[in-house]
C-alpha positions in Angstrom: -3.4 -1.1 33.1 -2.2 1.7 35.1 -0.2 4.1 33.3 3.0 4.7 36.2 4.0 1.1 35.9 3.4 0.1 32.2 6.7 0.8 30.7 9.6 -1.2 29.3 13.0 0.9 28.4 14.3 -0.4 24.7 17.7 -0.4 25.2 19.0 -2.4 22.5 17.3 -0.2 19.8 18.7 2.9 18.3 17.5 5.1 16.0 18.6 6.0 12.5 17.1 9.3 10.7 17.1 10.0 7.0 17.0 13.4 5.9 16.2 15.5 2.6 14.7 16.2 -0.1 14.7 12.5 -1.6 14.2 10.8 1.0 10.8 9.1 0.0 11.7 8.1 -3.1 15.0 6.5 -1.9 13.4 4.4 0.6 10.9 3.4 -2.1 13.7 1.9 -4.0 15.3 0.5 -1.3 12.2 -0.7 1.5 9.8 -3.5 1.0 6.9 -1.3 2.6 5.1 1.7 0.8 7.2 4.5 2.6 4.2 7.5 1.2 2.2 5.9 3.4 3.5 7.0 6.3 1.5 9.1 8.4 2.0 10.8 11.7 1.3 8.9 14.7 1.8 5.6 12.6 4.2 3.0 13.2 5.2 1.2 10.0 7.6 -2.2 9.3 9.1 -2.5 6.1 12.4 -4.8 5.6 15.8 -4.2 4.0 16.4 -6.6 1.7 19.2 -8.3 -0.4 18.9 -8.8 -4.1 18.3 -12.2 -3.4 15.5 -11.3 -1.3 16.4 -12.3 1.9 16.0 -9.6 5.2 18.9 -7.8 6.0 17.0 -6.0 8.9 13.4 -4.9 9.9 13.1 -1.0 10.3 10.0 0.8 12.7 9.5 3.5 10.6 8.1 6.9 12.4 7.4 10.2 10.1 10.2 13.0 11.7 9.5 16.6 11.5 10.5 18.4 7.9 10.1 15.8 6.1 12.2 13.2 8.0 11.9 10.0 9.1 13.0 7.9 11.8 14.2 4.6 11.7 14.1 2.2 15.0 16.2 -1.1 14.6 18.8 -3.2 16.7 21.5 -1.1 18.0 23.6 -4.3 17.1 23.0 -3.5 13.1 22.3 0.2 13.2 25.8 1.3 11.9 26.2 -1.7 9.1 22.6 -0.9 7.7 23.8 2.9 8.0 26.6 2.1 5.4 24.4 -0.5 3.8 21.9 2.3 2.9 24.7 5.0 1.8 26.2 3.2 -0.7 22.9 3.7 -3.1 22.3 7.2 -2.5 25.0 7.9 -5.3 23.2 11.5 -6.2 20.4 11.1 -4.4 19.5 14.3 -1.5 19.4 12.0 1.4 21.4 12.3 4.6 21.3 9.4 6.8 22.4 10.0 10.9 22.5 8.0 13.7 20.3 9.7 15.9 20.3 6.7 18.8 22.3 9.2 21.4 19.0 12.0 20.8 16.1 9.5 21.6 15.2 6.8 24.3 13.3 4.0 22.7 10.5 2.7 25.4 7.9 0.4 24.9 4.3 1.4 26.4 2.5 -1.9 27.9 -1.0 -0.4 26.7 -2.2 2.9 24.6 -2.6 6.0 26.2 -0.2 4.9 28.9 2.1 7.0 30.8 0.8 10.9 29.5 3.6 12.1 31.8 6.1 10.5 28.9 6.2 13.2 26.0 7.7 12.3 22.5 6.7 10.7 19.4 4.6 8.1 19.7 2.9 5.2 17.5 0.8 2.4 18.1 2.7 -0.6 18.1 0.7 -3.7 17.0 -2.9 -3.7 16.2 -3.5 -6.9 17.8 -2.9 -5.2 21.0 -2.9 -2.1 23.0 1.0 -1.0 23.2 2.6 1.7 21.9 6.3 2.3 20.8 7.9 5.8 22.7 10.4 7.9 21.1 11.6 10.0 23.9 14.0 13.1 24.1 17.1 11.7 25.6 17.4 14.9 27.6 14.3 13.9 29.8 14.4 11.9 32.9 13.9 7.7 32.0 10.5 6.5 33.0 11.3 5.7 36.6 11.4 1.7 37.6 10.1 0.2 34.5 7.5 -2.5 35.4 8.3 -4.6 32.3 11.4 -6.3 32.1 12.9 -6.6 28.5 12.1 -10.6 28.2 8.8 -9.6 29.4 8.4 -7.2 26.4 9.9 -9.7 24.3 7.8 -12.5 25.7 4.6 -10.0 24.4 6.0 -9.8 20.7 6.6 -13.5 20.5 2.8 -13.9 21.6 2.4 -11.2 18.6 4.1 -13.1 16.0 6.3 -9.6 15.4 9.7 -11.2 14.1 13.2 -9.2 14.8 16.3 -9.7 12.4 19.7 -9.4 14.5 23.2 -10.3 13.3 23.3 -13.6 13.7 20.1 -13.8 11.6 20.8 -11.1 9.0 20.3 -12.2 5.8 19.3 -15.6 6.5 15.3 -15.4 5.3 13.6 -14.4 2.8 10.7 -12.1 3.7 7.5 -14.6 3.5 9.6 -16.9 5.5 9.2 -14.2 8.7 5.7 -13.7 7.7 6.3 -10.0 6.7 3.1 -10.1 4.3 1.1 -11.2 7.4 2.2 -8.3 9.5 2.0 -5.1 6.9 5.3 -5.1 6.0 5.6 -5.3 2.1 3.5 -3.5 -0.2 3.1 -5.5 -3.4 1.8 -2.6 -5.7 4.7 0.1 -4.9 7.0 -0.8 -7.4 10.7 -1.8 -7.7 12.5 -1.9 -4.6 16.4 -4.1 -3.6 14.8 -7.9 -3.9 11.3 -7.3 -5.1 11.2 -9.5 -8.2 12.4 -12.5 -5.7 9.8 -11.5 -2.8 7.0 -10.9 -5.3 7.4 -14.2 -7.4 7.5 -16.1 -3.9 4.0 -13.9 -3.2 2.5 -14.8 -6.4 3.4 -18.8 -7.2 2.7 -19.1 -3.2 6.1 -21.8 -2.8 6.5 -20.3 0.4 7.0 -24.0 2.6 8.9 -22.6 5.7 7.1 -19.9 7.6 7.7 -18.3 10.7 5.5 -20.4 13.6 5.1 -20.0 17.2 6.2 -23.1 19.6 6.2 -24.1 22.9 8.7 -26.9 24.3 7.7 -29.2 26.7 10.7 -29.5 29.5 13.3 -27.4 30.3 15.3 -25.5 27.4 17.0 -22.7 26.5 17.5 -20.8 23.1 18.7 -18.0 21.5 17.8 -16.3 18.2 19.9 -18.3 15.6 20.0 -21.3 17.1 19.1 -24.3 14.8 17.6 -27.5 15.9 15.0 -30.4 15.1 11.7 -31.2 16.1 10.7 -35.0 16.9 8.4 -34.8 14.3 11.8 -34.0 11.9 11.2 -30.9 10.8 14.3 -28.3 11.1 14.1 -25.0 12.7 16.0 -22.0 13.5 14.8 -19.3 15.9 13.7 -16.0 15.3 13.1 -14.2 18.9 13.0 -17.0 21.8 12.0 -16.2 25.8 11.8 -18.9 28.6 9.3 -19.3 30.9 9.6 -19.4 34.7 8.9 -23.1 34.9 12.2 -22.9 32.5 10.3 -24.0 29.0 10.9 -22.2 26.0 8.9 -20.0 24.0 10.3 -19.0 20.6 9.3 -18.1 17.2 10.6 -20.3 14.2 11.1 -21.0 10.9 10.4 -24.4 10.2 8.1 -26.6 7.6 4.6 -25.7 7.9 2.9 -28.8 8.9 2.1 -31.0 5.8 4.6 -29.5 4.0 7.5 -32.1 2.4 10.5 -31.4 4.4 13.3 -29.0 3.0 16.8 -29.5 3.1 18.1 -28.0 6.1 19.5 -24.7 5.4 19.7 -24.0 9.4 23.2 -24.9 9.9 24.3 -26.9 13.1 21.8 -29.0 15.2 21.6 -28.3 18.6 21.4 -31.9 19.6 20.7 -35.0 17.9 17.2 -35.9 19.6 14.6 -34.3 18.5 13.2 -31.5 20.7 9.3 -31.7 21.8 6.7 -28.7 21.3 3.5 -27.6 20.9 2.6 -25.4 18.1 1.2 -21.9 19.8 -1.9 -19.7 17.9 -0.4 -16.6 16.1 -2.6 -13.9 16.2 -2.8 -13.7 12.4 -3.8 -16.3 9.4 -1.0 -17.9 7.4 -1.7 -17.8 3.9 -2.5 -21.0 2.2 
């Protein structure tokens, strides 16, 4: 790929930055990844959770200068995971800001593209070469972005890289959006908000309903949050979703992993009462068994 071309402006992600001298620890205790990890140049997922386990929101995390470090998320849930966050750091020295108006978030469509683009950068998934951009607000934007958004989407859906937004917050439990396949929980960092529920999930394995990637056969259109049923009966509810040109839909779900006895539906309203026709789609990582 050539580098002019091979950019996609984020523009539904902000960027929230925590500050000070506990700020390692505190994300520890309240992060489902293993925060002293975090190196320069490294992009790192790691989910805020409820105490019943179940994701709040998915965080990028990128180590900051002094100490810092940066947060990328949905613009859409920036400010309520801001005052999420602040109500543990009692007497904790940690300053959380939303830094969103300082940075541009763009996507790079492969590593080492765009060298005219300065900021902090990290490689985005290690299935494939892209890169996520933090990029000083006060520079020009790339000019005329190749990528569209929904093609950038369309590249995390073939990924298997799950997004939480507010009409999915808190609907999941981790395992569900296949967190532990994509380096997002450590299980040896200790305590952290719904560890005990996310570990005993890891350890008796009861996880039935997993994030899978589907195709649909004729025309449809979906959203994340929408619920519906497959013909075979299993339940779903969408995670990230982009349609084709031919007008099928490509989505990312939670539903029954094949095999699996069929759950009570926990997905709220159908979409329809037919069932809707797919073909189960490759993720790029194993499920575990």
């Amino acid at each position: 790929m050539n580098a002019p071309g091979e950019v996609c402006l984020l523009e539904d992600f902000g960027t929230l930055r925590f500050s000070g001298a506990d700020v390692e620890t505190f994300l520890q205790g309240q992060l489902s990844n293993d925060v002293s990890k975090l190196s320069p140049g490294e992009l790192r997922r790691a989910g805020l959770h409820n105490p019943q386990g179940r994701t709040l929101a998915l965080l990028w995390l990128l180590a900051a200068d002094q100490g810092d470090t940066l947060a990328v998320l949905p613009l859409e849930l920036l400010a309520g995971v801001a005052t999420h966050l602040r109500r543990y750091v009692l007497r904790a020295k940690v300053l959380l800001t939303d830094d969103s108006e300082r940075y541009r978030v763009v996507g790079l469509a492969a590593r080492g593209a765009a060298p005219a683009l300065n900021g902090r950068r990290a490689a985005y998934a290690s299935q494939e070469p892209r890169e996520l951009l933090l990029q000083s607000a006060l520079e020009p934007p790339p000019a005329a972005p190749a990528m569209s958004r929904e093609q950038w989407r369309a590249l995390d859906i073939a990924a298997g890289l799950p997004q939480v937004y507010s009409v999915t917050a808190g609907q999941f439990v981790a395992q569900m959006l296949n967190l532990d396949c994509i380096d997002a929980i450590s299980f040896t960092k200790g305590c952290y908000t719904g560890q005990e529920v996310i570990a005993r999930a890891h350890y008796r394995g009861r996880i039935k309903r997993r994030m899978q990637r589907f195709l649909s056969h004729s025309a449809l259109r979906l959203a994340s949050g929408d619920a519906g049923r497959f013909n075979d009966g299993r339940s779903f509810r969408v995670v990230e979703a982009v349609q084709h040109a031919d007008g099928r839909c490509e989505f990312l779900a939670i539903a029954p992993l094949p095999g699996s006895s069929q759950e009570a539906d926990e997905s709220g309203q159908l979409l329809s009462s037919g069932g809707v026709a797919c073909s189960a789609l490759p993720l790029p990582y194993p499920l575990p068994e």
